[in-house]
N, C-alpha and C positions, 0 to 999 in steps of 0.2 A: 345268565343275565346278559342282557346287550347295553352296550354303551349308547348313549347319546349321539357322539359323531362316530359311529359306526351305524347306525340306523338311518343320518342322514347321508352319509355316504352312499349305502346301497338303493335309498329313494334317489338321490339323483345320479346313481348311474341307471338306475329303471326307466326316467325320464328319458333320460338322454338313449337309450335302449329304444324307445318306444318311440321317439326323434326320427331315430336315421331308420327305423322301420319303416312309417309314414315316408320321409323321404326316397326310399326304395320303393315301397308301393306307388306312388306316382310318376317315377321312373318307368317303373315298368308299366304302366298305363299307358301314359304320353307314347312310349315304343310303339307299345300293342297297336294302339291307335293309326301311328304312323306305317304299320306292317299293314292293315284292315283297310286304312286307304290307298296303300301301296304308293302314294306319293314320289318317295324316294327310291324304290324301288324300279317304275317307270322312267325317272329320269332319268336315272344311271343306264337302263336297258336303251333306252331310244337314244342319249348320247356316246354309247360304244357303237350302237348301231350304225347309226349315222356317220360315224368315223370311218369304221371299216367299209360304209357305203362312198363315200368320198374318196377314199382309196383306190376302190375297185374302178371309180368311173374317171379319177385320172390315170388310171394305167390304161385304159379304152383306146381301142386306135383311131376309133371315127368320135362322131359328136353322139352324145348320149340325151334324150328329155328322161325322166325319172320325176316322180310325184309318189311321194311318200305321206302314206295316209297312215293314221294314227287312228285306233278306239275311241280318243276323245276329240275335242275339240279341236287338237291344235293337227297341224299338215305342213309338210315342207316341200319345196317345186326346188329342183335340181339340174340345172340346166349346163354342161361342158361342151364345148366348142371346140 
């Protein structure tokens, strides 16, 4: 036989079980999500990019024009003198 507060002990650690499941599943959703539109992924790519692109064209010994187009929307004009 089970006790009283041994029966609601194990219902609410099942809650709370069934809590931080829920909150893991939307974890990894939101993630997923953010992988699928690669959002952050692109930034991080085209901001290393563009670093080592800046690099390269102040070590240039003459003047450089460079136009940096991107898949989406956005483009960068790069111009050293």
């Amino acid at each position: 036989m089970h006790k009283k507060g041994a029966m609601i002990e194990l219902v609410g650690s099942f809650i709370f079980e069934l809590v931080l499941l829920f909150l893991i599943i939307i974890a990894f959703f939101a993630y997923a999500n953010d992988v699928k539109e690669s959002t952050r992924f692109e930034r991080l790519f085209h901001a290393r990019d563009i670093a080592l692109l800046l690099s390269t064209i102040e070590s240039a010994p003459r003047s450089v024009d460079y136009s940096y187009e991107t898949m989406g929307d956005r483009s960068v004009a790069l111009f050293a003198g």
